[in-house]
Backbone bond lengths (Angstrom), bond angles and torsions (degrees), N, CA, C in turn:
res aa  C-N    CA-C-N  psi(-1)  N-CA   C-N-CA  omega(-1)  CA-C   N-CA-C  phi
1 X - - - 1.463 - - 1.517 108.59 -
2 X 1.204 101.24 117.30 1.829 106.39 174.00 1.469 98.54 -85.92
3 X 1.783 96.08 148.40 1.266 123.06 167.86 1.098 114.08 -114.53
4 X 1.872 132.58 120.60 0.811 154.76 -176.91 1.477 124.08 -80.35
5 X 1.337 111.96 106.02 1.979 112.29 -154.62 2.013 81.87 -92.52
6 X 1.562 102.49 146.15 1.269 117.10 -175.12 1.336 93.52 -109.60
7 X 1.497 86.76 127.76 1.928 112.20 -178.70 2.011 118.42 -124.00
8 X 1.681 92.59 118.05 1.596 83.76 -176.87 1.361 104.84 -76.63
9 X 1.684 93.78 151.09 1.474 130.46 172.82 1.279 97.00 -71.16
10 X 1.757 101.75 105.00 1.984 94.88 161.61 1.921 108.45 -111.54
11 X 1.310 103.14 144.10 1.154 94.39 -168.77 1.844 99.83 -123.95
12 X 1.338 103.71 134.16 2.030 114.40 -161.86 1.418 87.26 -60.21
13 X 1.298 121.52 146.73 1.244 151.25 159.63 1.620 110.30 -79.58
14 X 1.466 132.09 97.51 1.392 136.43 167.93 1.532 104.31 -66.61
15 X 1.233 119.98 147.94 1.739 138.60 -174.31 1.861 83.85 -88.95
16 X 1.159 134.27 149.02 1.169 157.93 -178.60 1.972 106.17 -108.51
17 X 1.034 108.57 167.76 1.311 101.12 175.47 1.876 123.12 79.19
18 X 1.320 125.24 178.77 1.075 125.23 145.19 1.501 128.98 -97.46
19 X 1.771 106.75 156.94 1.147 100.80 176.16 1.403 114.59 -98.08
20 X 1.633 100.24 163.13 1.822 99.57 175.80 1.585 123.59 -42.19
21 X 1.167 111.19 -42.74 1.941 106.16 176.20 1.283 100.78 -49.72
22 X 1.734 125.17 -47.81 1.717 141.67 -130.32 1.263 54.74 -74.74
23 X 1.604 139.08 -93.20 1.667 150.95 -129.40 1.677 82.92 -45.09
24 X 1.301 108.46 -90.24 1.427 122.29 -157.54 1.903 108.40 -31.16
25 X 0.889 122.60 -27.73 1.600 116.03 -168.97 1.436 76.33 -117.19
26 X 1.178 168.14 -129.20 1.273 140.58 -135.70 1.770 135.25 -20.26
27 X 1.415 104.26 -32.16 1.264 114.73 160.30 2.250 104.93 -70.82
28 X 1.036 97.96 -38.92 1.405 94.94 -146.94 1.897 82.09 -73.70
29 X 1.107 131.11 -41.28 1.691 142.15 175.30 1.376 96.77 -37.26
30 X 1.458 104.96 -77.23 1.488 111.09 -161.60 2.004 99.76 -42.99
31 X 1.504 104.20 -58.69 1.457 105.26 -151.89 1.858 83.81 -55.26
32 X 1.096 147.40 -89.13 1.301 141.45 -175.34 1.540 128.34 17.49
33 X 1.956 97.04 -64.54 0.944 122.58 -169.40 1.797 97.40 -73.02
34 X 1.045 127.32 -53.04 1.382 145.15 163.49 1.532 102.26 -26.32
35 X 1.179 131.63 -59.15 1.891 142.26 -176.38 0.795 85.64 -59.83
36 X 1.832 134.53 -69.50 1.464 130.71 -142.04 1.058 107.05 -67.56
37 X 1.809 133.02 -35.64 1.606 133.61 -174.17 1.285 101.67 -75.69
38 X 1.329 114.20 -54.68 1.995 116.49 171.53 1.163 113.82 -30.36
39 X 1.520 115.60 -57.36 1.856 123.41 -167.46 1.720 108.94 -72.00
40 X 1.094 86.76 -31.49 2.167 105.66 172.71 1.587 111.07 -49.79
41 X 1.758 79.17 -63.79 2.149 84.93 -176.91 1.755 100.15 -61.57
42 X 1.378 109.56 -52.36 1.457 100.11 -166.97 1.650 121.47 -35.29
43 X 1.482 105.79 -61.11 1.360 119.25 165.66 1.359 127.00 -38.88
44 X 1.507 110.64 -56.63 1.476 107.75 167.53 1.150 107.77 -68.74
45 X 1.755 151.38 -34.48 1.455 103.20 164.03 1.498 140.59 -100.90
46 X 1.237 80.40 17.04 2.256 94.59 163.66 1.800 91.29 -82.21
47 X 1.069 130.43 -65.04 1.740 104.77 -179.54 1.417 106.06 -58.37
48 X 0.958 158.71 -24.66 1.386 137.33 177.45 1.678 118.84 -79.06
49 X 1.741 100.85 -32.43 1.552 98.04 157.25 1.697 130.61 -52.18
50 X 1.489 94.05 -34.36 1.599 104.28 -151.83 1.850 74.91 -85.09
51 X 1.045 138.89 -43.13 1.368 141.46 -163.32 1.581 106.30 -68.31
52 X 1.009 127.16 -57.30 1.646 144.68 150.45 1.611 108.81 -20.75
53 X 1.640 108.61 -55.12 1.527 116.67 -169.52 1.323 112.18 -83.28
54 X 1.742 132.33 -29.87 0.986 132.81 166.39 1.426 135.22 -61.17
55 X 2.143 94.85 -27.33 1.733 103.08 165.47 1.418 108.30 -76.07
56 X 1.248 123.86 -5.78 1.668 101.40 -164.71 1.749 74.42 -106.14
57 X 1.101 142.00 -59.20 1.700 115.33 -139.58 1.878 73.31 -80.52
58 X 1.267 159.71 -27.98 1.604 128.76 157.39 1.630 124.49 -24.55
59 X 1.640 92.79 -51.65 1.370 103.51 -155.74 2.155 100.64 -77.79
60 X 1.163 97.15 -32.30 1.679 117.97 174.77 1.237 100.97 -53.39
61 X 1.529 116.00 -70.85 1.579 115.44 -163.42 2.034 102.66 -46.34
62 X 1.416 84.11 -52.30 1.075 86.07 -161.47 1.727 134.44 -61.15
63 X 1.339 93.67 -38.45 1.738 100.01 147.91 1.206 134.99 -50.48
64 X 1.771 114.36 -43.01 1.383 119.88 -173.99 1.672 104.68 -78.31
65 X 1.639 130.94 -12.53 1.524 122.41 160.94 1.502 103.37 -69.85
66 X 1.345 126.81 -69.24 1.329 128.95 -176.14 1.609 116.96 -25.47
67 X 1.473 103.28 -50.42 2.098 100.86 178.76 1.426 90.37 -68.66
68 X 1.180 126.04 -64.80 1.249 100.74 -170.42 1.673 139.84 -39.92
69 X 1.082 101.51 -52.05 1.757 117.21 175.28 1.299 128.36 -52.40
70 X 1.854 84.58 -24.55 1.694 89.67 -155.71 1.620 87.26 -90.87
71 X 1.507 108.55 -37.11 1.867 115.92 -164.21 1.462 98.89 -60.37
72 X 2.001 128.53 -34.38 1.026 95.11 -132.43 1.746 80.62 -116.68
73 X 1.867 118.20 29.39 1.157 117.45 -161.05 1.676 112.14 -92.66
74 X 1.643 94.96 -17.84 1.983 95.05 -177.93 1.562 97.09 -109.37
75 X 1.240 97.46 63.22 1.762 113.87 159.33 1.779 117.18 -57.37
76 X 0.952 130.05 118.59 1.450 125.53 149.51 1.212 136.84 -157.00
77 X 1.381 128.57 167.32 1.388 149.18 -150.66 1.149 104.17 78.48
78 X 1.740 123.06 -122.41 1.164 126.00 169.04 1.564 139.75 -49.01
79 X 1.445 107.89 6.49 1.337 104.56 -157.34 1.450 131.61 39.43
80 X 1.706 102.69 -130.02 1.543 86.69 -171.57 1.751 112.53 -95.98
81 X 1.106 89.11 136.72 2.026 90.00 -168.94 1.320 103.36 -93.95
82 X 1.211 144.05 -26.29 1.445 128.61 166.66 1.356 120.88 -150.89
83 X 1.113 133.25 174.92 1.428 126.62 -173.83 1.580 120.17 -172.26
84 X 0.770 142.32 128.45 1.544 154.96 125.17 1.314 153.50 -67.96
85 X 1.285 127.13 158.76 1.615 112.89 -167.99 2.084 117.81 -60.71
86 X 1.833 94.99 -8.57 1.676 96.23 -173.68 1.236 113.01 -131.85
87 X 1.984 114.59 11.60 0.902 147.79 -154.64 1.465 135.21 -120.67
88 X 1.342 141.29 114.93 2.025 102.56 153.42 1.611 88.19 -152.68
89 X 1.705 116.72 156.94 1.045 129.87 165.99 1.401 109.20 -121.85
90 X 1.454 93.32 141.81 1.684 94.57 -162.70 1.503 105.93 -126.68
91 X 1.370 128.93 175.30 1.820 117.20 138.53 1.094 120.24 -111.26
92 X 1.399 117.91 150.39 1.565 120.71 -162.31 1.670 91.35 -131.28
93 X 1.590 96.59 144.66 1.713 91.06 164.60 1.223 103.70 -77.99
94 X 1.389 132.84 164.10 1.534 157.77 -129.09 1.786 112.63 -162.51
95 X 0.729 134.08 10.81 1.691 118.56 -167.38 1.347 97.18 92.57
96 X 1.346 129.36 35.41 1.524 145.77 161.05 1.367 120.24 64.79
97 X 1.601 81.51 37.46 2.149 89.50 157.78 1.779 74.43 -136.93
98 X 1.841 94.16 -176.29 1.219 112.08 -168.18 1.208 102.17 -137.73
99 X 1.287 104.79 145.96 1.607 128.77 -154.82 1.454 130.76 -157.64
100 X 1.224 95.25 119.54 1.718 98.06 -173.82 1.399 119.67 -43.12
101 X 1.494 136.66 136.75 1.194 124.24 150.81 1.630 103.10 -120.79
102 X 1.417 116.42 164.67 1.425 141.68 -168.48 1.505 109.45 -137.23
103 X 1.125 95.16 96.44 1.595 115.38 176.03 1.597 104.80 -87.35
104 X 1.647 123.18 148.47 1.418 122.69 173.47 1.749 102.93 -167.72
105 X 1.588 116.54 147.57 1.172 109.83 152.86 1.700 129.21 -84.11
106 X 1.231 99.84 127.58 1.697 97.57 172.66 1.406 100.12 -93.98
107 X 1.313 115.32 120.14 1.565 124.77 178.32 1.884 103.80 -84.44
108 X 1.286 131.75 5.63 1.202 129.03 -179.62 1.697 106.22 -85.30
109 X 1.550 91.63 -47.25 1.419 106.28 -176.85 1.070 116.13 -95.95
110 X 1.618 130.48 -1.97 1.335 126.80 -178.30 1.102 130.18 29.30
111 X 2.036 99.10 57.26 1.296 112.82 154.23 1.447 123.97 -146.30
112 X 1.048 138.93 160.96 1.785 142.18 178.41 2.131 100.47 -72.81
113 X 1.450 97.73 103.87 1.876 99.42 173.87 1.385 94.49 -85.23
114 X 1.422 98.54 167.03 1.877 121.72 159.47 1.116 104.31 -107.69
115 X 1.075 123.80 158.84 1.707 121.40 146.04 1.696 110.71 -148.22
116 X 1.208 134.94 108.58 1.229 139.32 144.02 1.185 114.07 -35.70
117 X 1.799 109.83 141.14 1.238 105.41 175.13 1.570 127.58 -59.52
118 X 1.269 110.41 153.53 2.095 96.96 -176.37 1.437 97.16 60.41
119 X 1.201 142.24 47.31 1.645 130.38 150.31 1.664 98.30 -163.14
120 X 1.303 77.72 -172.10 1.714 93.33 -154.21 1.708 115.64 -96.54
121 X 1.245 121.89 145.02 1.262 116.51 -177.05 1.693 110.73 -60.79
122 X 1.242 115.53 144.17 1.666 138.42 -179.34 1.079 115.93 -150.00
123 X 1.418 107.97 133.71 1.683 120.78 -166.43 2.073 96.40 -63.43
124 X 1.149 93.93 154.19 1.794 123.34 -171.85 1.037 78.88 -113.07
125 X 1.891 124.48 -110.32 1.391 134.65 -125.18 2.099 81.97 -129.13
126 X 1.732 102.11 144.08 1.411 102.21 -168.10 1.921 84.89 -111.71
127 X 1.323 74.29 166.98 2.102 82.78 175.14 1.280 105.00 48.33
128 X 1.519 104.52 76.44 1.107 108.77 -171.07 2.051 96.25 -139.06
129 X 1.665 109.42 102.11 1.487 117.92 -154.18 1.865 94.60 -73.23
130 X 1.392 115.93 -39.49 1.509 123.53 -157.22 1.661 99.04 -171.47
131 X 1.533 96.51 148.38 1.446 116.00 170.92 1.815 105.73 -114.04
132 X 1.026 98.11 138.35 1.613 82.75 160.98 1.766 103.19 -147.66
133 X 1.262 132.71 104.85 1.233 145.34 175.61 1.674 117.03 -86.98
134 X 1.659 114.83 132.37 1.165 132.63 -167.84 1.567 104.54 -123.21
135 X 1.459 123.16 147.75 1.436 123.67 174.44 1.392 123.17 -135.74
136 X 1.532 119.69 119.21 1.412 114.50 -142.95 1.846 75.76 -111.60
137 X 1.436 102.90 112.11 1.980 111.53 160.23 1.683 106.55 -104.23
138 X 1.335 72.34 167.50 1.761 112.55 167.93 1.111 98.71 -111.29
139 X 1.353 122.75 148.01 1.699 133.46 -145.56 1.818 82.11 -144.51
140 X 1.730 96.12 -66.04 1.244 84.38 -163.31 2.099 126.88 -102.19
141 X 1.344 89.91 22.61 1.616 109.37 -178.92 1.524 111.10 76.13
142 X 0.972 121.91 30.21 1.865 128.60 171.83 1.323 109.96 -90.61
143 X 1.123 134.15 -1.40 1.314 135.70 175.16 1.441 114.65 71.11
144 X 1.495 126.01 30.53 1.334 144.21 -176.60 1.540 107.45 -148.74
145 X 1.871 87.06 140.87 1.662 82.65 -160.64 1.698 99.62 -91.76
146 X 1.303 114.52 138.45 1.348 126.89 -174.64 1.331 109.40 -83.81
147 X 1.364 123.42 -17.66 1.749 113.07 -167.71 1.462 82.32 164.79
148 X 1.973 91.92 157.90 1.083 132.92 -150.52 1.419 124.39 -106.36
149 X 1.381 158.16 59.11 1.271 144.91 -117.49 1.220 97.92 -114.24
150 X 2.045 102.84 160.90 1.637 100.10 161.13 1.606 123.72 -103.08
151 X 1.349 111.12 34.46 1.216 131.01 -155.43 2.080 119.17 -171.46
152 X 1.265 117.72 129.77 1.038 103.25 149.77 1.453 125.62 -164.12
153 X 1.301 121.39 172.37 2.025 115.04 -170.92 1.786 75.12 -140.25
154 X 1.266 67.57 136.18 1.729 121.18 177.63 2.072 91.28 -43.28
155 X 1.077 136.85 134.67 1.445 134.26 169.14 1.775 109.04 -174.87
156 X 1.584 101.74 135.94 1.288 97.96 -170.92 1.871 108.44 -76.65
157 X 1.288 119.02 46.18 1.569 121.10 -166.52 1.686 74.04 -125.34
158 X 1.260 122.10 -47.57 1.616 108.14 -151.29 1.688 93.90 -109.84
159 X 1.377 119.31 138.64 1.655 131.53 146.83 1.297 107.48 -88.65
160 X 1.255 103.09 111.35 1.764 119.21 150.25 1.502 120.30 -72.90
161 X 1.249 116.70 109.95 1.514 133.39 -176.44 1.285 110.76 -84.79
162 X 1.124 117.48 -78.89 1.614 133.32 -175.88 1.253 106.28 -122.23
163 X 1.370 95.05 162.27 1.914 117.03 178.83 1.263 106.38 -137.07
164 X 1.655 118.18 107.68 1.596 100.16 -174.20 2.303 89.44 -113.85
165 X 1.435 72.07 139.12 1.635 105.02 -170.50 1.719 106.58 -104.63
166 X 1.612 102.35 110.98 1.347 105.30 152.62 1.321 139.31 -92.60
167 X 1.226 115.41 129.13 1.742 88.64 179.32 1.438 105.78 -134.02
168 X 1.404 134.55 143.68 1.223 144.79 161.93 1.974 102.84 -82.57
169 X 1.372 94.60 136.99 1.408 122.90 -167.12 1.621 118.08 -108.17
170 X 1.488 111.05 114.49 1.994 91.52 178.94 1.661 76.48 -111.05
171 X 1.829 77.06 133.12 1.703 94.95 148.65 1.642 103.32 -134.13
172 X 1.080 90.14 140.55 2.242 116.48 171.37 1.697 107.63 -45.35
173 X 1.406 101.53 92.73 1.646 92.06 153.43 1.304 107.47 -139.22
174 X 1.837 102.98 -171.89 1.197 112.82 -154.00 1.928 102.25 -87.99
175 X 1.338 114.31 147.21 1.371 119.65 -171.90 2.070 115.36 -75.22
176 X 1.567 86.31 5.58 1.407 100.19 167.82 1.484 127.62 -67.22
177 X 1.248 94.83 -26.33 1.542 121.94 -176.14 1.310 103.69 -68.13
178 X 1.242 129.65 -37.95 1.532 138.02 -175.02 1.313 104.67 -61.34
179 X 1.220 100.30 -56.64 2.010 119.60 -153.67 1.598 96.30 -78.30
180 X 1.822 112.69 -17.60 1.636 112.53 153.35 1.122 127.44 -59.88
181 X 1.448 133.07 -17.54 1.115 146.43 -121.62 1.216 116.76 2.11
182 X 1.362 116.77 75.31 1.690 128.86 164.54 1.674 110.63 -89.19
183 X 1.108 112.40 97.55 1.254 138.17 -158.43 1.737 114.78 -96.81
184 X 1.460 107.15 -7.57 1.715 107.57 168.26 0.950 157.11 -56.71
185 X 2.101 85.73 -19.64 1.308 99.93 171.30 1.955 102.83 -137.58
186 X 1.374 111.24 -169.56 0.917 129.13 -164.27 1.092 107.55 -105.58
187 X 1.655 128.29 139.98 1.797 134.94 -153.72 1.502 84.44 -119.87
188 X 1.306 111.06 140.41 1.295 129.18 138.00 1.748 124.11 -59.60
189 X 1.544 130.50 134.47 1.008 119.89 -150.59 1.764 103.44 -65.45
190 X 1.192 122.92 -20.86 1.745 125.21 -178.05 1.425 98.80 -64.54
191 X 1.519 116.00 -19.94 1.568 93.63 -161.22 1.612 129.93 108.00
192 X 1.583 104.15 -30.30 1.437 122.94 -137.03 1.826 89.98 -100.04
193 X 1.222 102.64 -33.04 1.714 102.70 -173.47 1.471 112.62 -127.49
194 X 1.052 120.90 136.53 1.652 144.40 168.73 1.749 96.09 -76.98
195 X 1.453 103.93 120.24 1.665 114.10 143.78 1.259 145.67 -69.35
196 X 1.232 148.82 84.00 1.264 118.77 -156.27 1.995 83.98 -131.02
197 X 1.406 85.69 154.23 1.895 109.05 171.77 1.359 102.54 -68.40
198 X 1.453 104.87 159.25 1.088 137.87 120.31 1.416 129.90 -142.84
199 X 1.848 115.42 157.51 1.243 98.71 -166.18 1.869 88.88 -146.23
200 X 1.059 118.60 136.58 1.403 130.09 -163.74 1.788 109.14 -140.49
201 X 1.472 125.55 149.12 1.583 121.64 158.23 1.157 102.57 -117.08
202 X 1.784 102.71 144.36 1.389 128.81 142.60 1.172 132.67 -74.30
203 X 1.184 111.07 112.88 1.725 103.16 -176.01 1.744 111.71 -102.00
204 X 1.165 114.40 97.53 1.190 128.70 156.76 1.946 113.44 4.89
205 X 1.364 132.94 111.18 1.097 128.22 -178.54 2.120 102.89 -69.33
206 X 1.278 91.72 160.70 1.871 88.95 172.41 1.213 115.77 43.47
207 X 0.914 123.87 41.84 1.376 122.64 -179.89 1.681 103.00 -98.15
208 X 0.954 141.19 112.39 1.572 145.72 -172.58 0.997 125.29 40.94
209 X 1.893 96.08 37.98 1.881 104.22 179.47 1.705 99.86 -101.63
């Protein structure tokens, strides 16, 4: 006959809670995950800046050729009578007489003025960083332009063909763009505006038609 020795049931006690490592790499996870969503948004809105800034100096360039072309397209009599690299005086028909106008950059105000003869200068094109104007003549009447000047006066020795016009452009963006280092274009020293070119020709109407 066996005798059966009576044995208490002990049952292990589990610790509840977390432990300090569990804390420490759960803290250290979260913060990770935390950078990675931060660095996420950042990115998505530096491309949406830079995307934002590329429609407006598009939409800029592209307006600031249009005034031009269109202002300087009902040319007549003499056309253009003189010109310079920040400069040109032209004649424009008027309400069907003809009349000088005087185009110029003011680099104070960084913009392209008009002025009609007998009136007063008024801004043309605004955010406007630099002009730089070129003048393609005929020297010797072949109807091909021989050379390129930074200057010219109206003379029946030279045909003026074309005028090719540079212009540097400020458009307003955000100084985020910098600290992106988006480097395509050119900063104004505040920070506050992006430079960017454009460069377009005028081709002279009637010219050896």
């Amino acid at each position: 006959m066996h005798l059966f020795r009576h044995r208490s049931l002990t049952i292990p006690h589990h610790q509840t809670g977390f432990t300090l490592l569990e804390l420490v790499l759960s803290v250290g996870l979260a913060g990770l995950m935390m950078a990675a969503i931060i660095a996420s948004l950042l990115q998505f809105n530096q491309h949406k800046l830079l995307a934002q800034t590329l429609l407006q100096t598009q939409a800029q360039s592209q307006l600031a050729v249009a005034q031009v072309l269109t202002d300087w397209f009902n040319v007549c009599g003499a056309g253009v009578i003189s010109g310079t690299r920040g400069s040109i005086s032209l004649m424009r028909n008027y309400k069907g007489r003809c009349i000088r106008y005087d185009y110029a950059h003011n680099a104070h105000s960084h913009n392209l003025t008009r002025k009609k003869l007998g009136g007063r200068n008024s801004g043309f094109i605004a955010q406007v960083e630099s002009m730089n104007l070129g003048f393609g003549v005929d020297s010797d009447h072949d109807c091909l332009i021989d050379q390129w000047r930074s200057s010219y006066q109206h003379s029946d020795m030279l045909d003026l063909h074309q005028v090719k016009v540079d212009l540097h452009l400020m458009t307003a963006s955000s100084r985020q763009l910098i600290s992106g280092h988006e480097n395509q274009w050119l900063w104004r020293q505040s920070g506050e505006f992006v430079i960017h070119p454009v460069s377009f020709i005028w081709r002279l109407p009637d010219v050896c038609s």
